[in-house]
N, C-alpha and C positions, 0 to 999 in steps of 0.2 A: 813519723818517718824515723828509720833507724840507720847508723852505718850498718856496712851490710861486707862480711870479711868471709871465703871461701877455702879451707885450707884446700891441698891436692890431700885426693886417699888414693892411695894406693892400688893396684889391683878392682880398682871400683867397677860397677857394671857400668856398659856401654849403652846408653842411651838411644836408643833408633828414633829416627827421623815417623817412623807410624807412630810411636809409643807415644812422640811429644805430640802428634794431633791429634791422639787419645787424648792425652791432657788437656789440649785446648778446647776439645770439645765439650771435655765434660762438664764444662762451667754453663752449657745450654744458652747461649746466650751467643745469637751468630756473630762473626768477626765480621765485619762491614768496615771497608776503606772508606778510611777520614777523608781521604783526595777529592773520589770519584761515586762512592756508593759501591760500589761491586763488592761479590761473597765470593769472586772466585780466587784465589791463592796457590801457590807453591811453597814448599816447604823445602830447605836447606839446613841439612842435620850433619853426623858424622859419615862420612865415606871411608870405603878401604881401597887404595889404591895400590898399584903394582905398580914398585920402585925401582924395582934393582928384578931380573931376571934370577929366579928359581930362590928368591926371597922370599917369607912371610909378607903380606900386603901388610899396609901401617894405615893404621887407622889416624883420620886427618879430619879435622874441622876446622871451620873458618872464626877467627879472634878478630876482636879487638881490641887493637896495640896499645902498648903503653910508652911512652917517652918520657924521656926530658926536655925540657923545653925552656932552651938559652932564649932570656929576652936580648941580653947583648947582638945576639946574629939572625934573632928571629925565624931558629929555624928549630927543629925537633930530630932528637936524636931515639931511634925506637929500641926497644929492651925487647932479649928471646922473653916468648913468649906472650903472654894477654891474656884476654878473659875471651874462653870460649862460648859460643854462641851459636844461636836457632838461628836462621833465617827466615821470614815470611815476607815472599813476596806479590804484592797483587800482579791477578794475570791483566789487568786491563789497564792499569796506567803505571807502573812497576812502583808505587810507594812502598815503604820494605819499614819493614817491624821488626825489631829484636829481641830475644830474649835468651837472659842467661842461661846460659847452658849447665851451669854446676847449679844455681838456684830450683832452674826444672827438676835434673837429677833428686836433686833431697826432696821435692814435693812428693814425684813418681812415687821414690823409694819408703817416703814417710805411708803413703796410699796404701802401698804395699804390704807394707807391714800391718795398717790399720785390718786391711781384709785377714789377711793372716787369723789374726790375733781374734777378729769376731768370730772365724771361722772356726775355732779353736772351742 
């Protein structure tokens, strides 16, 4: 086990919500809830929403926050921003799975290039 540190890139490609269950599947190996046993699932990825009228939509994904966390008042204070993330949710008793979203990106993208390069 390693730490594990994500910078931001810039202008980076956008990850779809189909792409990451390409990913997941390609490991062949069914996702089965821990819970209940069921394969069936929902996937929670990037969205583009319309914010503001006759705006660019902004592309939004769901984090996971980061704080501080006073033990004096026991309570947590959250910072912009987090580590964005997948969602997976079961359709049958809603247990929910996550997985880094910049992590996926670099596997995708590493895939990507592997084909490229064989293809070459």
């Amino acid at each position: 086990m390693k730490s594990e540190l994500f910078h931001s890139e810039a202008n980076s490609e956008i990850i779809t919500a189909d792409e990451f269950i390409d990913f997941i599947n390609s490991f062949k190996k069914p996702l089965i809830c821990q819970i209940c046993g069921n394969q069936s699932w929902s996937v929670v990825g990037t969205l583009e929403l319309e914010v503001e009228d006759n705006q660019p939509k902004h592309h939004v994904i769901e984090v996971l926050s980061y704080a501080q966390y006073k033990p004096e008042t026991d309570s947590a204070i959250n910072y912009p921003g987090g580590m964005p993330l997948f969602r997976i949710t079961c359709d049958h008793c809603a247990h929910v799975l996550l997985f880094s979203y910049k992590k996926a990106r670099s596997l995708i993208q590493k895939r990507k290039n592997e084909k490229e390069e064989d293809g070459k």
